[in-house]
C-alpha positions as CSV (number, residue, x, y, z in Angstrom):
1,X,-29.8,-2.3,14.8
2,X,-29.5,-6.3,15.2
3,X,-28.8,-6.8,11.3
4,X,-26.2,-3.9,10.8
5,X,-24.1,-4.8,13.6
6,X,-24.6,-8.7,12.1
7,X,-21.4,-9.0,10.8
8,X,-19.5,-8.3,14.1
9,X,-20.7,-11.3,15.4
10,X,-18.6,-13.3,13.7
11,X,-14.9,-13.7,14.9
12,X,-13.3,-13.8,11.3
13,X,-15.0,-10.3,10.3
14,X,-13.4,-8.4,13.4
15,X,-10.5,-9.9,12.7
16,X,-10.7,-9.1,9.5
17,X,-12.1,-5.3,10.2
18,X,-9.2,-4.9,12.6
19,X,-6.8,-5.8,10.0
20,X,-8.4,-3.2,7.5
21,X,-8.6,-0.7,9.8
22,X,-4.8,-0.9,10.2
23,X,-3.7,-2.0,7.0
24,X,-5.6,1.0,5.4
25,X,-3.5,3.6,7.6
26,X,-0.2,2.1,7.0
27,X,-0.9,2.2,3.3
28,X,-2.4,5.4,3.5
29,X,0.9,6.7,5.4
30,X,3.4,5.4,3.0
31,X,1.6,5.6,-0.2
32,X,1.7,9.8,0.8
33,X,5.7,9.5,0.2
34,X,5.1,7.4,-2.7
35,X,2.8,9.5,-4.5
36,X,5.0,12.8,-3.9
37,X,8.3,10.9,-5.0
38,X,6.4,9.9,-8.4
39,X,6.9,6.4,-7.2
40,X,3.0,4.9,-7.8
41,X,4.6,2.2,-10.2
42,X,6.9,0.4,-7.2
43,X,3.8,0.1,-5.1
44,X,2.3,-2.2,-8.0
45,X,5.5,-3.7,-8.7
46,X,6.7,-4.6,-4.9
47,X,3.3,-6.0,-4.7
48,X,4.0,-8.2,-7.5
49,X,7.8,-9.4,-6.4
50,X,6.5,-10.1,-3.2
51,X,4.1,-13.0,-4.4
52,X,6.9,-14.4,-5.6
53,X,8.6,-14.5,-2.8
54,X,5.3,-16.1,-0.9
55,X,5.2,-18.9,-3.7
56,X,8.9,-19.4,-2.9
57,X,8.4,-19.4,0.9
58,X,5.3,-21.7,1.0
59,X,7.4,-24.3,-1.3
60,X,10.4,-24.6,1.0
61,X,8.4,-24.2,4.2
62,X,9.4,-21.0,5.3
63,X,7.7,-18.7,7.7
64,X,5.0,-16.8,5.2
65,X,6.8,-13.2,6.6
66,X,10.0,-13.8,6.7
67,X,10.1,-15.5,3.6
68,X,8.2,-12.9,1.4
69,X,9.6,-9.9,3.7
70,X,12.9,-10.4,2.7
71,X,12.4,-10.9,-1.1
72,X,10.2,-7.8,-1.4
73,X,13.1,-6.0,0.9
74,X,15.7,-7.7,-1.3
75,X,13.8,-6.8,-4.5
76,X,13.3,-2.9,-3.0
77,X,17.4,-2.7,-2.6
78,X,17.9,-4.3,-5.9
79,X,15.1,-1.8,-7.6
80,X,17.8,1.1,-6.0
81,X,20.9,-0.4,-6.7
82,X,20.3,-0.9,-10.4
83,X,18.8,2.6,-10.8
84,X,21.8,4.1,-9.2
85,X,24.8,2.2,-10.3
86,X,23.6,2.2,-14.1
87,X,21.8,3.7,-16.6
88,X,18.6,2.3,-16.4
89,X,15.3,4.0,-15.4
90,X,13.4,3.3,-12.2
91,X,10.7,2.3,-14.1
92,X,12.5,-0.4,-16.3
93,X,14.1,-1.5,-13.5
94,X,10.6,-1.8,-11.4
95,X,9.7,-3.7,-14.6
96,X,12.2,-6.2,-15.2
97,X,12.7,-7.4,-11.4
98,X,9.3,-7.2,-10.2
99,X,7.6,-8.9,-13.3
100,X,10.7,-11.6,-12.5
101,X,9.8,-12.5,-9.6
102,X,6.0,-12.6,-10.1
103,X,6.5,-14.9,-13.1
104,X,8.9,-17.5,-10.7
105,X,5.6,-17.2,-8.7
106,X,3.6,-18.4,-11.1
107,X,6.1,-21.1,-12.5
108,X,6.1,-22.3,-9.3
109,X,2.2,-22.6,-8.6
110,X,1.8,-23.7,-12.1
111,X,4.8,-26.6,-11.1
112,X,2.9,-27.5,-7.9
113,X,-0.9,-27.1,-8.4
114,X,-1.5,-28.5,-5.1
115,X,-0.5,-24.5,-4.1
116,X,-2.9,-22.8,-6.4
117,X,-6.0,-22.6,-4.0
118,X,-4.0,-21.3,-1.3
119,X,-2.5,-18.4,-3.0
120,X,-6.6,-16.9,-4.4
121,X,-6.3,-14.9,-0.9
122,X,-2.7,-13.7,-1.7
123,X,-4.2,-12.4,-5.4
124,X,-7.7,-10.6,-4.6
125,X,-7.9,-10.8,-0.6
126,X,-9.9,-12.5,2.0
127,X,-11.1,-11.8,5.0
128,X,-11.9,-15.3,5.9
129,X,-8.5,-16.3,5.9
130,X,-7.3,-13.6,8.6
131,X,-6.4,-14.7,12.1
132,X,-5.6,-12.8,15.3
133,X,-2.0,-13.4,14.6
134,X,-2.3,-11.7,11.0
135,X,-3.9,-8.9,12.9
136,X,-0.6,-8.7,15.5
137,X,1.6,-8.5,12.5
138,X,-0.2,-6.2,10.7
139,X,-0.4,-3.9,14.2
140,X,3.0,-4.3,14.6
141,X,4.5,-3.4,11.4
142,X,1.7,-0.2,11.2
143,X,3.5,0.8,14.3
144,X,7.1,0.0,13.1
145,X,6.2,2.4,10.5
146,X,4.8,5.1,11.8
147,X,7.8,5.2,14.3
148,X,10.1,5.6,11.3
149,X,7.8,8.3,9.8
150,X,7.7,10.0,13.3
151,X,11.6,9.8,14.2
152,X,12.7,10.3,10.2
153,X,10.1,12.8,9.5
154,X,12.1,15.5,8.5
155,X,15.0,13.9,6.5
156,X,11.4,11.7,5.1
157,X,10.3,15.3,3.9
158,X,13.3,17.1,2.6
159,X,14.4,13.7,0.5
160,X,11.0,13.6,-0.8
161,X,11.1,16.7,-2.5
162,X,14.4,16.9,-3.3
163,X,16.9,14.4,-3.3
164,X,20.2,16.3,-4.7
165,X,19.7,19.5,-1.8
166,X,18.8,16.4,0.7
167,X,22.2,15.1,0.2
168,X,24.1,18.5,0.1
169,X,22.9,19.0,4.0
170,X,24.1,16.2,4.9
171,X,21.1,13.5,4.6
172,X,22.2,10.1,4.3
173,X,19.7,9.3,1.2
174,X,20.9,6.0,0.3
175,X,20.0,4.3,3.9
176,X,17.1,6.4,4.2
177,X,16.1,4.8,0.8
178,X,16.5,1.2,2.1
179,X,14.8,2.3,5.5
180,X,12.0,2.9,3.1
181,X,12.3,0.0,0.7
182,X,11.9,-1.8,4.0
183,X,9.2,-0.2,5.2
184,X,7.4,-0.8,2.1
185,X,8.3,-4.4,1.8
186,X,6.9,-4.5,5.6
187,X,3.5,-3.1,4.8
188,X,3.0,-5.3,1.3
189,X,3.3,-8.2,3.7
190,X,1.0,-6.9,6.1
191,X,-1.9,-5.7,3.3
192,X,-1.3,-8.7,1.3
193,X,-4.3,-11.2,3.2
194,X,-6.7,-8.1,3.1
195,X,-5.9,-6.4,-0.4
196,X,-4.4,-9.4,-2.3
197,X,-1.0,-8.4,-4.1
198,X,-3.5,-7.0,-7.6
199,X,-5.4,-4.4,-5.4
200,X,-2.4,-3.2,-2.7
201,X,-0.8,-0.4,-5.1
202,X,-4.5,1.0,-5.6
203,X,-5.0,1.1,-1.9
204,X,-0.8,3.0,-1.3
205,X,-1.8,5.5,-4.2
206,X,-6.2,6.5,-3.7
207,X,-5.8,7.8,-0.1
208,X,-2.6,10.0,-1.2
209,X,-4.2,11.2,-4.2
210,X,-7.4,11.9,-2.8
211,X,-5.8,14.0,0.2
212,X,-3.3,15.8,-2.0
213,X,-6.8,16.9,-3.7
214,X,-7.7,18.6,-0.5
215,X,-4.5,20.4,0.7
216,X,-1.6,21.5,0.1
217,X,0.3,20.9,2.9
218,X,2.0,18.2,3.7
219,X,1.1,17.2,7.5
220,X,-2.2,17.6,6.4
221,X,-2.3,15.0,3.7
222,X,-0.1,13.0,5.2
223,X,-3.3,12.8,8.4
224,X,-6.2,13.1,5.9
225,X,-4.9,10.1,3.5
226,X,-3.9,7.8,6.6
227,X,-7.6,9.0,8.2
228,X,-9.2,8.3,4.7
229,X,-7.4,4.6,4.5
230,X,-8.8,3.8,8.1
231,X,-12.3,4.8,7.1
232,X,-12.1,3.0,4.2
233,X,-10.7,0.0,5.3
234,X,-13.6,0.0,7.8
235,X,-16.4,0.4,5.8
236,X,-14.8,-1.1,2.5
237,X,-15.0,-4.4,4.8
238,X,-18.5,-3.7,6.0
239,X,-19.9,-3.6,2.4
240,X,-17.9,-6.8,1.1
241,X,-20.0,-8.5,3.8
242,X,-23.1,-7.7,2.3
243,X,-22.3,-7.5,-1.1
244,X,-20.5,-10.9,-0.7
245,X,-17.1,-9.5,-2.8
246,X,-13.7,-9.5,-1.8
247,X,-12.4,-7.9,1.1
248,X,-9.5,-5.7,-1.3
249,X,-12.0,-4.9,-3.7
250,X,-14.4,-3.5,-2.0
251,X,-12.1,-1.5,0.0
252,X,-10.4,-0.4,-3.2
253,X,-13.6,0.4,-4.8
254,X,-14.9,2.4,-2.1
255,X,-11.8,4.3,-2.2
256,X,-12.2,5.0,-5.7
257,X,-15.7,6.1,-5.1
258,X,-14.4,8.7,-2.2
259,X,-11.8,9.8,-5.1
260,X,-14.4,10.1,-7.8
261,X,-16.7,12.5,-5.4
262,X,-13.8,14.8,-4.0
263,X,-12.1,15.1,-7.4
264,X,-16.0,16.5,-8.7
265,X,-16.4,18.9,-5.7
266,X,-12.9,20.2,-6.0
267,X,-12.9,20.7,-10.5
268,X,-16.6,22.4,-9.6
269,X,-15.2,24.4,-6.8
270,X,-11.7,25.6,-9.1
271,X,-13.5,26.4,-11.7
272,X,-16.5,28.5,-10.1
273,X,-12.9,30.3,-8.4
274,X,-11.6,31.0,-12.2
275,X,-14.6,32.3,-13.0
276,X,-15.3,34.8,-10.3
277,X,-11.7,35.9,-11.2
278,X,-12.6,36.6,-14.9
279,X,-15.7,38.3,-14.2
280,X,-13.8,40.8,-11.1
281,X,-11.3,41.5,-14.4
């Protein structure tokens, strides 16, 4: 009992488990809108923009939050605003102002090498690096969030799967989409010390996917993928402990593993279905 509750000794690794714990329910509650709306690319590509913005913060000695929160907000609204005001796709767009602001991140780091150590947690994670003031920001933004989702939830819902009908009852869609955008931006900021900005849109799209595997409604997924992130996040950051990897990827990679299994029992289970059909026919 002494060696598996080892870890907990250690101030850094409750941090660091608190912060998981949390930051793998608020992705798992977003990334359900994300994956319904077709959006998995902006996940990556927020991720991405904001570590630009981080760079940018760190070299003119902003605050870390409120200088990456607002350019992964700004980027968000921009992402919209070109989308709707011209011709291009979301996905272009995604791809030319996130991949933008990611290189002016690394322009930047590669200009002042002094930087480059610090920003290895913002890329792949690390639990050493959390504090108990990471973990308040994480807990507050997870609760921001879910207020949103709780007092938006239906207007959430009928834009998500279907925009035009949303806006002919009345739905003010284009501030719900920057309510969003900054919600988003809010939790990429709040993952980024646990995940690292290359492992965040894995951990906003697995916990979706995997519950949209299970059900078909969405109140249901929308409990089992925040459930599945918080589980995750937990014991993701009990194995990097022993297996001496990074915090994101071993969440990430545990989450994978979860999707791998449920995806098996669920192609076994529809096809044993299809063929008790054919052989009633």
């Amino acid at each position: 009992m002494d060696i598996l509750l080892q870890p907990f000794q250690f101030e850094f690794f409750r941090n660091g488990t608190l912060a998981a714990v949390l930051v793998g329910g608020l992705c798992g509650m977003i990334g359900v809108y994300i994956v319904l709306r077709g959006m998995s690319y902006i996940g990556h590509g927020l991720s991405h923009a904001v570590f630009g913005g981080a760079v940018v913060s760190f070299v003119l000695g902003w605050n870390f939050y409120v200088g990456a929160g607002l350019w992964g907000f700004l980027a968000a609204v921009l992402i919209n605003q070109t989308v709707r005001r011209t011709r291009i796709n979301a996905d272009a767009a995604i791809g030319v102002i996130t991949t933008a602001s990611f290189a002016l991140g690394v322009a930047l780091i590669s200009r002042y090498r002094r930087f480059t150590r610090s920003f290895d947690a913002a890329l792949f994670g690390s639990v050493l690096g959390v504090t108990p003031e990471d973990v308040l920001v994480v807990a507050v933004v997870a609760a921001m969030v879910a207020l949103v989702v709780f007092f938006r939830y239906k207007q959430l819902l009928f834009m998500t799967f279907d925009t035009q009908v949303a806006q002919v009852y009345g739905i003010n869609t284009a501030w719900l989409d920057t309510l969003f955008a900054l919600a988003l931006a809010a939790g990429l900021i709040a993952s980024m010390q646990i995940l690292g900005v290359t492992l965040i849109a894995a951990a906003l799209v697995i916990p979706a996917i995997t519950a949209r595997l299970l059900t078909d409604r969405f109140d249901r997924m929308l409990l089992m993928s925040i459930g599945m992130g918080m589980l995750t996040g937990f014991f993701g950051m009990y194995l990097s402990y022993y297996l001496d990897i990074a915090s994101g990827a071993s969440i990430v990679l545990l989450q994978a593993s979860v999707f791998a299994v449920v995806l098996g029992i669920t192609s076994f289970q529809k096809r044993a279905t299809q063929r008790l059909m054919h052989t009633h026919v």
